[in-house]
C-alpha positions as CSV (number, residue, x, y, z in Angstrom):
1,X,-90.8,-31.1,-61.0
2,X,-94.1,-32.0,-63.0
3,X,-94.4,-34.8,-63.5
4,X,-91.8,-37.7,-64.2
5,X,-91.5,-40.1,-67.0
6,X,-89.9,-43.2,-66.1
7,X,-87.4,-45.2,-67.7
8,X,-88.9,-48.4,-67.5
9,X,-92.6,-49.5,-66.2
10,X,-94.3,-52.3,-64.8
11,X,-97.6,-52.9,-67.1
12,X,-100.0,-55.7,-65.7
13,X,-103.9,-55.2,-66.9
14,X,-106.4,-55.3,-64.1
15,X,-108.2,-59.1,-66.0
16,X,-104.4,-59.9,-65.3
17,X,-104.5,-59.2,-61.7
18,X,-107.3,-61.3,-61.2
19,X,-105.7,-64.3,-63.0
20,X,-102.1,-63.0,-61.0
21,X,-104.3,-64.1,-57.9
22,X,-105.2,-67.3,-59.2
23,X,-102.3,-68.4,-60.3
24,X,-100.9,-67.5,-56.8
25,X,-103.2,-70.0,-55.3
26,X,-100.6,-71.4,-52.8
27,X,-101.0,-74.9,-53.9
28,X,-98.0,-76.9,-55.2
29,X,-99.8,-78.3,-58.5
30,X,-100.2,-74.4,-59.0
31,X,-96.8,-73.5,-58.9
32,X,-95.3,-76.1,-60.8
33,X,-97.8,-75.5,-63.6
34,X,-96.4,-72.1,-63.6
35,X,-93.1,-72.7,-63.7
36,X,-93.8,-75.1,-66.8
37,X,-95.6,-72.4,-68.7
38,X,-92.9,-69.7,-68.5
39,X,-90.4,-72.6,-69.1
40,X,-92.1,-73.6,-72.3
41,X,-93.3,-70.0,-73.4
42,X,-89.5,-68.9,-73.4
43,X,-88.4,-72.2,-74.9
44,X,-90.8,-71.7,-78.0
45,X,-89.4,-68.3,-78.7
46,X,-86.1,-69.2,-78.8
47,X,-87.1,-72.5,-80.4
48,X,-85.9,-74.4,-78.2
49,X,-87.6,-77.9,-76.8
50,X,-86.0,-77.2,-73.0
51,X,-86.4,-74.4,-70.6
52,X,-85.2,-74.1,-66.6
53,X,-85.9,-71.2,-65.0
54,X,-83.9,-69.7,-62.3
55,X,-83.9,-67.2,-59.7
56,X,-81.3,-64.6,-61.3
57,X,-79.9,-64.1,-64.4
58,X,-76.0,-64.6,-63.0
59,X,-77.3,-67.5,-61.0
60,X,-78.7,-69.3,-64.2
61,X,-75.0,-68.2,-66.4
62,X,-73.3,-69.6,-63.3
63,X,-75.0,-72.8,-63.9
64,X,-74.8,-73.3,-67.3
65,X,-71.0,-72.4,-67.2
66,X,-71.3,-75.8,-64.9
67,X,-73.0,-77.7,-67.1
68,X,-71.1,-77.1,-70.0
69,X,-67.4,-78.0,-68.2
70,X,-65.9,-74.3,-67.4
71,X,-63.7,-74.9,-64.7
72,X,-60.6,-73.0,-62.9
73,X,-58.4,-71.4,-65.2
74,X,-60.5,-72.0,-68.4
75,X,-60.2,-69.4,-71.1
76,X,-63.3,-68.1,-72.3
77,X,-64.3,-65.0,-74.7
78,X,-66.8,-63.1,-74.5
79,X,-67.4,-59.1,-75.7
80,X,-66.0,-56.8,-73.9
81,X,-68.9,-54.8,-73.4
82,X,-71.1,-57.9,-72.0
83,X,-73.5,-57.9,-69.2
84,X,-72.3,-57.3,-65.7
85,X,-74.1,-60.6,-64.3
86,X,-71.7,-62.7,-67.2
87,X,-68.3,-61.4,-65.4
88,X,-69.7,-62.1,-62.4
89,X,-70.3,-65.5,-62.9
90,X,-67.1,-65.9,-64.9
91,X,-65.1,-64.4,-62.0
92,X,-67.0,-67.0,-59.6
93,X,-66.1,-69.7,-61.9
94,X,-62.4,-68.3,-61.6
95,X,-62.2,-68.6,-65.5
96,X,-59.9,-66.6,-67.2
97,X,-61.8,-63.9,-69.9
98,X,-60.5,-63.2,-73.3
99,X,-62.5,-59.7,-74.1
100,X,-63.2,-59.1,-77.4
101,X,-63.8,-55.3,-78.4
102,X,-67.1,-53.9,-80.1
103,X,-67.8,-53.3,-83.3
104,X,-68.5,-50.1,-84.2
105,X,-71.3,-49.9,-85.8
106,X,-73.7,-52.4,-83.8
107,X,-71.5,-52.8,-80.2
108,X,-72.1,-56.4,-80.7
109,X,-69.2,-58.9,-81.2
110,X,-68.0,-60.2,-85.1
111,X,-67.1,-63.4,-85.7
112,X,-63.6,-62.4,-87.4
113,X,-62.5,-60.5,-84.1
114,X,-63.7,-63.6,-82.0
115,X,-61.8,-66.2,-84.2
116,X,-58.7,-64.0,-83.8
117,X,-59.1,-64.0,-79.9
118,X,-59.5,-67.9,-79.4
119,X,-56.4,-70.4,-78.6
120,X,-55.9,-74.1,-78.1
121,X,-56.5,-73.4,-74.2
122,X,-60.2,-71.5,-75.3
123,X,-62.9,-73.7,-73.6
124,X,-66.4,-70.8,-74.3
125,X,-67.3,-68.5,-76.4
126,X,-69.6,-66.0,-75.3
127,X,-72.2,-64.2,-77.4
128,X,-74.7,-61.7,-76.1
129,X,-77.2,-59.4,-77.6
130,X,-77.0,-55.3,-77.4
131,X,-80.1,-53.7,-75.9
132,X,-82.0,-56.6,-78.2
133,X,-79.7,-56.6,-81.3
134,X,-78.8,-60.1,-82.0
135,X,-76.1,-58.8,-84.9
136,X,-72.7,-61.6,-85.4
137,X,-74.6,-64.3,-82.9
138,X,-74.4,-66.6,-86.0
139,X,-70.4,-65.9,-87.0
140,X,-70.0,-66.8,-83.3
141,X,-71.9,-70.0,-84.0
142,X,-69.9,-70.5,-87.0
143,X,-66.6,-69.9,-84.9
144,X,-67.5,-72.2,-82.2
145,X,-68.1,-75.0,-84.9
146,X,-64.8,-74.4,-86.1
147,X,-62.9,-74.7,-82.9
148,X,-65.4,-77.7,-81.7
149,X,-66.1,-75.8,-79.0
150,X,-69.6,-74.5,-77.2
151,X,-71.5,-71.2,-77.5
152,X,-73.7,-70.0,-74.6
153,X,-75.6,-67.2,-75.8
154,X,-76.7,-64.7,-73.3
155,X,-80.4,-62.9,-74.3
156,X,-80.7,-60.0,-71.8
157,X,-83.4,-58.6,-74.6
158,X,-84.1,-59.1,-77.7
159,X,-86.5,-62.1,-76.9
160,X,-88.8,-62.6,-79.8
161,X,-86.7,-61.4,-82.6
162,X,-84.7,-62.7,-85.3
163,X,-81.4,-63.2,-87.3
164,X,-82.0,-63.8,-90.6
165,X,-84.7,-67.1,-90.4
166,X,-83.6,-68.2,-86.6
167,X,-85.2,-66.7,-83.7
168,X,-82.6,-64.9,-81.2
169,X,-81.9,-67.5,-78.1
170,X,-81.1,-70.3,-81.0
171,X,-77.9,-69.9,-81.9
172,X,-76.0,-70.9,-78.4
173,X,-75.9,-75.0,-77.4
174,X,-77.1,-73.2,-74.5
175,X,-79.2,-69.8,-74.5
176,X,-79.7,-68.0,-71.0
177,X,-83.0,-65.6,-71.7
178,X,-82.4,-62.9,-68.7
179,X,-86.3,-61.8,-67.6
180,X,-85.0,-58.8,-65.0
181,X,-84.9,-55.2,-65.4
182,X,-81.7,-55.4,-67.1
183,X,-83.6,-57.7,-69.8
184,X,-85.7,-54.7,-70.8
185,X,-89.6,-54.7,-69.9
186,X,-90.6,-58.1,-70.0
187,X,-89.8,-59.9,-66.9
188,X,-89.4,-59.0,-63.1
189,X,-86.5,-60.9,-62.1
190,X,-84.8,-64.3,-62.9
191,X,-84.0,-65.7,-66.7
192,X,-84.8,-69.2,-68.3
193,X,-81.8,-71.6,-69.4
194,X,-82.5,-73.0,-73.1
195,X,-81.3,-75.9,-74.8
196,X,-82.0,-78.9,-77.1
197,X,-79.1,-81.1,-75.5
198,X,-81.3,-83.6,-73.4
199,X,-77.7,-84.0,-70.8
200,X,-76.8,-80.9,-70.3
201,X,-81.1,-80.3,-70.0
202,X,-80.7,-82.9,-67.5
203,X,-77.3,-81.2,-65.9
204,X,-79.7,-78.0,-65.4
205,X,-82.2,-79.8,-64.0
206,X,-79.8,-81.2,-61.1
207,X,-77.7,-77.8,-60.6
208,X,-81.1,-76.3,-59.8
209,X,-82.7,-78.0,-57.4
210,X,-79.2,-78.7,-56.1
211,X,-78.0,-75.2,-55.5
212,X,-74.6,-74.2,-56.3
213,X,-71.8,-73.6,-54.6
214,X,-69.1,-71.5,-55.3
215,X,-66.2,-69.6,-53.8
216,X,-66.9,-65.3,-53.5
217,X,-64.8,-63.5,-55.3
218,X,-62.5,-60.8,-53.6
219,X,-63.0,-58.2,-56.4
220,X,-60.4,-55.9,-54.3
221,X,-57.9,-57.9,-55.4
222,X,-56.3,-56.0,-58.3
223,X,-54.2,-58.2,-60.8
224,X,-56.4,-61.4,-59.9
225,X,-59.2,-62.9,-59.0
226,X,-58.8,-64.9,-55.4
227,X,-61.7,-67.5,-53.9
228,X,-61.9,-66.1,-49.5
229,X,-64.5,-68.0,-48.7
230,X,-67.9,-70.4,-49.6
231,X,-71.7,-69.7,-49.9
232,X,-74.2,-71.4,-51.5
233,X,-76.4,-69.5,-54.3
234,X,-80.1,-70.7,-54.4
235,X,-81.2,-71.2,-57.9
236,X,-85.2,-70.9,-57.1
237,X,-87.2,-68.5,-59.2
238,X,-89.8,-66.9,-56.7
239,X,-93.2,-67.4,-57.5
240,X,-94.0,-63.7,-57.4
241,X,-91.6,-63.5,-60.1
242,X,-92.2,-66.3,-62.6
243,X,-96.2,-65.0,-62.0
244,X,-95.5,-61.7,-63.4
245,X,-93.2,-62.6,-66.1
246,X,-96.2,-65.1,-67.3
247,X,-97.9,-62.4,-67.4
248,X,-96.0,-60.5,-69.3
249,X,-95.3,-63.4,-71.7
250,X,-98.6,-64.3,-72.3
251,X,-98.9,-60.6,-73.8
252,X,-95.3,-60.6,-75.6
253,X,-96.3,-60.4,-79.1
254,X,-98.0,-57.3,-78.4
255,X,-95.3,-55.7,-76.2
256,X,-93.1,-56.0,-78.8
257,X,-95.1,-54.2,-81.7
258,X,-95.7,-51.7,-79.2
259,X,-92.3,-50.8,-78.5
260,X,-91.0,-51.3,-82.2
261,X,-93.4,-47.9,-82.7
262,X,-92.1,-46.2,-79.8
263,X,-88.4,-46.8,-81.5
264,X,-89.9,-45.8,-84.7
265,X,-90.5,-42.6,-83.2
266,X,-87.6,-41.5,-81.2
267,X,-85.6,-42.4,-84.5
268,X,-87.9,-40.1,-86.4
269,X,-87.3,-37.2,-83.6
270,X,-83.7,-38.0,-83.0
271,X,-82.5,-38.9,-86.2
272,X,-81.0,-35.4,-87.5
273,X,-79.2,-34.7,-84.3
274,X,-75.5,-33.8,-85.1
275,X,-73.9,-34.9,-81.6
276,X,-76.5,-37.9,-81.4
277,X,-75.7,-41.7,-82.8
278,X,-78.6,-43.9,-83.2
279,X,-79.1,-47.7,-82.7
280,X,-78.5,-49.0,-86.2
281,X,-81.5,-50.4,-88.2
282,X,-82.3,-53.3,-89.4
283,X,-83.6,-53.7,-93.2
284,X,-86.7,-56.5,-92.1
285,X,-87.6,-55.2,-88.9
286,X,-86.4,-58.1,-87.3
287,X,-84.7,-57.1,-84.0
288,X,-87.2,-57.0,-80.7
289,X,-85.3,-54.4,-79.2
290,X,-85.5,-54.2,-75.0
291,X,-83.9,-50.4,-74.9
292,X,-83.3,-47.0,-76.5
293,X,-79.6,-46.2,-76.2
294,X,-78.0,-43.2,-77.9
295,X,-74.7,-42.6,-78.2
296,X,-73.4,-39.1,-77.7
297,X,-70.5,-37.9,-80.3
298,X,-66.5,-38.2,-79.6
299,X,-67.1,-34.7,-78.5
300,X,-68.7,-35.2,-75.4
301,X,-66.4,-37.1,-71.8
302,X,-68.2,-39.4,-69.8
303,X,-68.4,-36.5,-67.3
304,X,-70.1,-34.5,-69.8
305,X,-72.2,-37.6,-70.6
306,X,-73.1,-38.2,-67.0
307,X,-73.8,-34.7,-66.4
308,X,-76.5,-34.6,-69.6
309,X,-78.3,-37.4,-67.6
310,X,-78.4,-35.6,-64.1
311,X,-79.7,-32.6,-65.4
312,X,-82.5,-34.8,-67.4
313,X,-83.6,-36.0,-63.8
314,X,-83.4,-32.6,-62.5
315,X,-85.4,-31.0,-65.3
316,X,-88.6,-29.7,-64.5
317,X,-89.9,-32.7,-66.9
318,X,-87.9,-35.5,-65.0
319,X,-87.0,-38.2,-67.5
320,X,-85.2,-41.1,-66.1
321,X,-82.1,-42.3,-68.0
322,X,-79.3,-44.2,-67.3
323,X,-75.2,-44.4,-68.1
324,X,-74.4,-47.6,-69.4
325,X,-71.3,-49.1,-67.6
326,X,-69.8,-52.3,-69.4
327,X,-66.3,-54.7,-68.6
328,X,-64.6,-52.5,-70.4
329,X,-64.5,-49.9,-67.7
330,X,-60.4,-50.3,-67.0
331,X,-61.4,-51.1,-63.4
332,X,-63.1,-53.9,-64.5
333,X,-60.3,-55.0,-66.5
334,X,-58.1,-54.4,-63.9
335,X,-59.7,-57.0,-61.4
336,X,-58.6,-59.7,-64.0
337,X,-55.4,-58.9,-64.4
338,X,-56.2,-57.5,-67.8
339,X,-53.7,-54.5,-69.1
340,X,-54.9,-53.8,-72.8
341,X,-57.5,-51.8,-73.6
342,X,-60.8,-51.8,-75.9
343,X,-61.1,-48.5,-77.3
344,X,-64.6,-48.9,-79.1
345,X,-66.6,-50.7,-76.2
346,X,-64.8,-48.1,-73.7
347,X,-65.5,-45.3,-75.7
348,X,-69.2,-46.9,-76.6
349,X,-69.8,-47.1,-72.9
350,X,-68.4,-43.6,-71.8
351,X,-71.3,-42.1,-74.0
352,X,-74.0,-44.4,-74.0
353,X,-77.4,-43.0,-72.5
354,X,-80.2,-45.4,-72.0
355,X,-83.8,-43.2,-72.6
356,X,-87.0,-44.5,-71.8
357,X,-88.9,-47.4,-73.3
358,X,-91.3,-49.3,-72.4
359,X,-95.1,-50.3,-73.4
360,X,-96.6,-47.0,-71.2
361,X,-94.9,-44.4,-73.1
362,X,-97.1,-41.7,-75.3
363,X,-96.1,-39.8,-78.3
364,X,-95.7,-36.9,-75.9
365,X,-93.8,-38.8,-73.6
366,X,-91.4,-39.6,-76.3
367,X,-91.1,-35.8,-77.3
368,X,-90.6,-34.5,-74.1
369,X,-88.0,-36.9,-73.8
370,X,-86.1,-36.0,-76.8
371,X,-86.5,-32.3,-76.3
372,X,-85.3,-32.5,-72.5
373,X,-82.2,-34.5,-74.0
374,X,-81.5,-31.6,-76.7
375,X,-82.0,-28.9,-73.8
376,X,-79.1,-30.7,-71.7
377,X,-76.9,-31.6,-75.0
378,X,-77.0,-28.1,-75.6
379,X,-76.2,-26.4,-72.0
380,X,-73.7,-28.6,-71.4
381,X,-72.3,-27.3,-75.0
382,X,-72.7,-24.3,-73.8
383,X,-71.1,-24.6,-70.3
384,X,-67.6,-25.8,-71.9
């Protein structure tokens, strides 16, 4: 193997470093002034006046499930191809998950298929962008004003862009910006909790210096989800951490131009594949996308899919990619004691294939990319 191009990677300037140093001065005045300023720089893109940042992204959905009144046996709907750290929490919260299936066309949730899923006992609705694309998060809004209920509106990418004149993290009473690797290339670990509510501000506030605690789930229970025993999650957000994703911040604007031309140009490349479907566009340009995900054709298994990916590795140009595994996966399901099924997000997420994308990447990086994933589309044509 040659060489390898990565699927995501770290990108701090050397001027950076030095001010990474400073900022890591040990003294407490410098950490809480850099807590605030990745507080406040994720609260202005999202328009927001409040930001709390905490130490994971399902640490900082547990909390704001908390702080807006889920409790034991509380219905709640989210998509059904959502981010693993959102079940988590919701199994931890021992909430009861209405899944909502994908739209076809942008994976995202519609406001039509949510309203249709909600009942008197509905307490949430969930709303989350896909790989950055913020598509239905205001028909959710408009849903949960109908039903006089809250939306929490998970960002695990996208940060920066818009839906029509809001900024993406605005539409949710409370918006949970995810800065980890699932988030894309911004952050290095933990997310920021947004709001303009000054209680449930103040409710964050408490639950994270407070820790929280909450039963562990046994996910082996199939059918149900069953508390065995206590443990207490710590909410801090390391100082490493909220260093880096200052950092990062500090150079967002430009990150995200940057990768908007790297999507340009994998569209360009990829675009007249037969057996390939893109990530829809948008007419303005408006959607900061965090990831390249294709989706392979109806004629392809997940076997086939995970196979493509493998040999991508393997190749003598080793790309990194990833399968994309969602709660739709039956097993999933199963550990809820859900029976039906989804057919588009389980379909969606039995042939979605994350390619790299991040700031680092060159024109050649992008076409070797694309021309090691048409080498392994085609052998594993040809192997059938």
């Amino acid at each position: 193997m040659s060489e390898i191009i990565t699927l995501s990677l770290p990108s701090i300037q050397s001027h950076e470093l030095r001010a990474l140093e400073e900022c890591l001065d040990g003294s407490v005045e410098g950490a809480m002034a850099l807590e605030k300023e990745l507080e406040e720089s994720v609260a202005d893109l999202v328009a927001r006046p409040f930001g709390a940042a905490f130490g994971s992204t399902q640490c900082a959905i547990e909390c704001a499930l908390l702080a807006l009144g889920v409790r034991d046996g509380h219905e709640i709907v989210l998509p059904a191809l959502a981010p693993p750290a959102l079940v988590a929490a919701i199994a931890r919260a021992r909430a009861r998950p209405l899944f909502v299936d994908a739209d076809p066309r942008t994976l995202t949730v519609r406001g039509e298929a949510v309203d249709a899923r909600c009942t008197t006992r509905t307490r949430l609705i969930v709303g989350a962008t896909m790989h950055g694309d913020p598509t239905g998060l205001d028909e959710l809004a408009a849903v949960a004003s109908k039903f006089e209920i809250p939306l929490l509106e998970i960002v695990c990418g996208g940060l920066g862009g818009r839906l029509g004149r809001d900024p993406t993290g605005r539409f949710g009473r409370l918006s949970v910006v995810g800065l980890d690797a699932a988030s894309g290339f911004l952050g290095a670990s933990g997310a920021v909790v947004c709001t303009n509510d000054d209680a449930l501000a103040s409710t964050l506030c408490l639950l994270r210096e407070g820790g929280v605690l909450r039963p562990r789930v046994d996910w082996e229970r199939i059918g149900g989800v069953r508390a065995i025993e206590q443990f207490v999650s710590d909410p801090t957000l390391p100082l490493v951490a909220a260093a880096i994703s200052v950092m990062r911040l500090r150079r967002h604007a430009e990150y995200v131009k940057r990768v908007g031309e790297i999507f340009e140009q994998y569209t360009s490349r990829l675009g007249a594949h037969p057996d390939i479907l893109l990530p829809p566009p948008t007419a303005d340009n408006s959607v900061a996308w965090s990831h390249f995900a294709i989706r392979l054709s109806d004629r392809y298994t997940r076997d086939e899919r995970d196979s493509i990916v493998l040999g991508m590795l393997r190749h003598d140009i080793g790309v990194g990619s990833a399968v994309c595994y969602a709660p739709g996966e039956p097993a999933s399901l199963a550990t809820f004691g859900v029976v039906e099924g989804f057919p588009i997000a389980e379909r969606a997420a039995h042939r979605l294939i994350t390619l790299p994308f991040h700031p680092n990447l060159s024109r050649r990086d992008v076409d070797l990319t694309c021309q090691t994933l048409e080498v392994m589309i085609q052998r594993q044509s040809i192997m059938r």
